[in-house]
N, C-alpha and C positions, 0 to 999 in steps of 0.2 A: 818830394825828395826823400830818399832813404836816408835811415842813422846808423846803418852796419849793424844794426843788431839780428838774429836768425835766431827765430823757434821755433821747435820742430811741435808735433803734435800726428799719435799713429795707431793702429793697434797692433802694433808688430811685437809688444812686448819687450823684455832683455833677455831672454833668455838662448839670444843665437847672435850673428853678426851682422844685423839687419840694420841696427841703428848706428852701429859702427862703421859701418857704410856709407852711411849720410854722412856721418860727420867727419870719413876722409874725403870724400866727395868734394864738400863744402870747401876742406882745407886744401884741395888741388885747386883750386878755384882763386882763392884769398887764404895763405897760412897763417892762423892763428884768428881765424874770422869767429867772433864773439857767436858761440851758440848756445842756446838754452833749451828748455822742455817745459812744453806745458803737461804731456803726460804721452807713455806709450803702453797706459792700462786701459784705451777704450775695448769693449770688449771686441773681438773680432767682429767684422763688415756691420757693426752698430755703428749707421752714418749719425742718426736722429742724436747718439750722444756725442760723438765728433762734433757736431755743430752747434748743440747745447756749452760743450767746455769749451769752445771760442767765443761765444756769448760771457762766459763767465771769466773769461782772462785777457779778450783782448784791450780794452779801451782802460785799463791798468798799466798797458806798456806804452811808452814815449812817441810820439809823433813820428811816424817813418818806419816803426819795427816790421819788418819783414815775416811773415807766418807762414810753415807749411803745415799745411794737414790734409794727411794722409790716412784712408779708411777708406780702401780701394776693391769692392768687390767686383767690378767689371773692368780690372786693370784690362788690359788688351782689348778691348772691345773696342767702338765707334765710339763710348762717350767722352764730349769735352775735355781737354786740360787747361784751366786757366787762372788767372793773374784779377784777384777783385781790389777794386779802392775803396775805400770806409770815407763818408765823411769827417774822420776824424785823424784821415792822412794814415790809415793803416794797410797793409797790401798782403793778403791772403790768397796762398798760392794751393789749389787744389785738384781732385775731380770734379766736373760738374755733376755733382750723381745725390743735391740736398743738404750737404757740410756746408752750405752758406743761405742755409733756410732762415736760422733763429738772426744773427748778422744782418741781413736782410731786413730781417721785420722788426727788429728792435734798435738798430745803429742807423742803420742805410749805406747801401752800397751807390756809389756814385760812377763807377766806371767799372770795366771790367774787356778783358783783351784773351783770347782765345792765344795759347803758346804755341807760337810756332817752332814747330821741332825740328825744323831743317834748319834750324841755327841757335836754338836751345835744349840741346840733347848731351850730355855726356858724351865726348867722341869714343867711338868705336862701340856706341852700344845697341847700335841702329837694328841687331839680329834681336835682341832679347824684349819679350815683350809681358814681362811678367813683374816688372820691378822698375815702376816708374817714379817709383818713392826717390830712387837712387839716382836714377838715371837722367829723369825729369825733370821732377819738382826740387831737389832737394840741390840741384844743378844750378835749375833755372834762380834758386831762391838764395844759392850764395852770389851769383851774378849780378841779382838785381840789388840784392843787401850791402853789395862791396862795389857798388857804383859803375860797375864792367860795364851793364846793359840799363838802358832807361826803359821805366815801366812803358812807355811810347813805343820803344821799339822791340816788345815781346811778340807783337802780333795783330792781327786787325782786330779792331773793339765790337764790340754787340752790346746790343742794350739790356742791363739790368732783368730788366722784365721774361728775359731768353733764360734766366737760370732757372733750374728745376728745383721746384721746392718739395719738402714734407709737407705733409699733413699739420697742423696746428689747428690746437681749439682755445679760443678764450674763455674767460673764465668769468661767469655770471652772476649776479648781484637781485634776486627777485624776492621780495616782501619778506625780508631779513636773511635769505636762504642764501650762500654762495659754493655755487657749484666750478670745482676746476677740476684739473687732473692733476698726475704726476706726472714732472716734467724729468725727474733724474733723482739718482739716489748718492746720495753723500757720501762717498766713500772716503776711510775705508770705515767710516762710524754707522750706517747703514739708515741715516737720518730721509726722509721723504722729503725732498723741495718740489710745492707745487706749483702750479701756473697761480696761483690767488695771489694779485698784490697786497703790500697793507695798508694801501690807500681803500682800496676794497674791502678789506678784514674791519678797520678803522670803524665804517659806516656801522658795524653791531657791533663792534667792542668799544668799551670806555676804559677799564683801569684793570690793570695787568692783577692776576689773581682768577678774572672772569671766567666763567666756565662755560664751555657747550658744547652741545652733540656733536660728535667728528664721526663719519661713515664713509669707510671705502668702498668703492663699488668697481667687479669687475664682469662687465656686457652683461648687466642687468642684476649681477648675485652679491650679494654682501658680503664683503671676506672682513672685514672688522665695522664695530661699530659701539663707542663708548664715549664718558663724559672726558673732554681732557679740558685741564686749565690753557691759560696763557700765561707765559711765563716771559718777564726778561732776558732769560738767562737760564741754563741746565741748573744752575743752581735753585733756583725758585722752585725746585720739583726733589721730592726724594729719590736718591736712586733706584732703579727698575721701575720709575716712574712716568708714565709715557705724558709729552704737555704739547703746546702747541706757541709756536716764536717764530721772531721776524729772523729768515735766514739774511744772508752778504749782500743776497742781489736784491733784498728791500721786498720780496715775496716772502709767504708764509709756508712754514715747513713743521715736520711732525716728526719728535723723538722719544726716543725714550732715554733716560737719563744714564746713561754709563753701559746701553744697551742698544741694539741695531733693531731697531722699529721692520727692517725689508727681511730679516732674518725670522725675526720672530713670527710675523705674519704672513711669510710669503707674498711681501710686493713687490711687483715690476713696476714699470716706466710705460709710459706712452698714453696717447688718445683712449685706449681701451678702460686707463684704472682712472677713477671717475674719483674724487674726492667731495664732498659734500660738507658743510659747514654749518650749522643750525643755531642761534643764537637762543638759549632756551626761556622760557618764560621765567619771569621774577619770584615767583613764587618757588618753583622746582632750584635757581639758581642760588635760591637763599639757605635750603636744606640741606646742597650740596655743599655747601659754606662749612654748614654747621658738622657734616660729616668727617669731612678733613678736618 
């Protein structure tokens, strides 16, 4: 069962009447229908980070919240539009086009219902086929939010297994070495969050202060490569000082202190930038001590 609550999620931006759209949409639907935002800075048709910021805000909001996200590069084509359930009673309304990849592999989706348009469409919007954000999702998602339609009667169900995922690489632990990648950049502080959990980091690190080798790698070429601490906290690090901490989501990330670690090194995101983690010998970490 739904709680009336609706958040949108897009990369439509604000700087035109796009989201404004939705949210007269929603309010022709139910006036005054509770809406909120997880964000409409994903970059344009970046699904991989669409799916990543619903990893990182859904299971924060209350039993029943209704999500749309939208990051719609094949709006008009044949692909899917549908209605997913979370084990944890949340109902994320999308493309099927990878935005319920990270969801998927780290919540669990327990149902999932293909939108049927011939009674979940915006009326009279049946010509336009370039703004399902509006017409659609953002439709179907004050509907289902505001109790009009039961997520049973969106549409016929497919199994889980039918959605189309990304690419994902886990992130490996071999004779002190942990190799992950970069799954997303912290904006607007430009901090690296990678796939390395610190249950993983854990196994080589003992007490915060510790130092060691951190190398970026991108399709086989080194683009940084230096000693950083771990730290508590930005604090534990001088400013312009780059260290290494447990980000939100209980994974390890890389910053530099009062400073955008993606800016200064030119990093991206994805399978391609490879992160490397190196626990250094006692000997070398005791000099390093002594240098700082």
């Amino acid at each position: 069962m739904t709680n009336g609550l609706l958040v949108f999620q897009s990369d439509f931006g604000n700087s035109d009447g796009a989201v404004s759209a939705m949210h007269g949409v929603a309010n022709s639907v139910q006036l005054g229908i509770p809406i909120f935002e997880i964000t409409h800075q994903i970059p344009q048709y970046n699904i991989r980070e669409a799916s990543y910021r619903l990893l990182q805000t859904v299971d924060y909001w209350p039993s029943g919240t209704v999500f749309v996200s939208i990051v719609d590069p094949g709006v008009g084509s044949d692909r899917r539009s549908v209605v997913a359930k979370t084990i944890n009673n949340h109902y994320i309304i999308t493309p099927d086009n990878g935005t319920l990849t990270h969801i998927k592999e780290f919540v669990e989706i327990t149902d999932v219902r293909i939108i049927d348009e011939t009674i979940n469409r915006l009326p009279k919007s049946g010509e336009s086929h370039t703004f399902h954000g509006r017409d659609i999702f953002a439709y179907t998602g004050a509907r289902l939010a505001s109790g009009l339609i039961e997520f049973e009667a969106i549409g016929p169900t497919v199994h889980p297994s039918t959605l189309i995922n990304l690419p994902l690489k886990s992130a490996s632990l071999i004779n002190e070495v942990i190799t992950g990648i970069i799954d997303i950049i912290d904006k607007p502080f430009g901090n690296l969050w990678t796939n390395i959990s610190r249950e993983q980091f854990m196994k080589i690190a003992k007490d915060f202060g510790d130092s060691f080798e951190v190398s970026i790698i991108r399709d086989g070429r080194i683009i940084y490569k230096s000693i950083l601490k771990y730290g508590r906290s930005f604090a534990d690090s001088h400013i312009g000082e780059p260290l290494l901490y447990v980000n939100s989501l209980d994974n390890m990330g890389i910053a530099i202190n009062q400073g955008s670690f993606s800016d200064a090194y030119r990093v991206r995101t994805g399978t391609s930038w490879e992160v490397v983690i190196c626990k250094m010998p006692e000997v070398d970490k005791n000099l390093t001590r002594k240098r700082i």
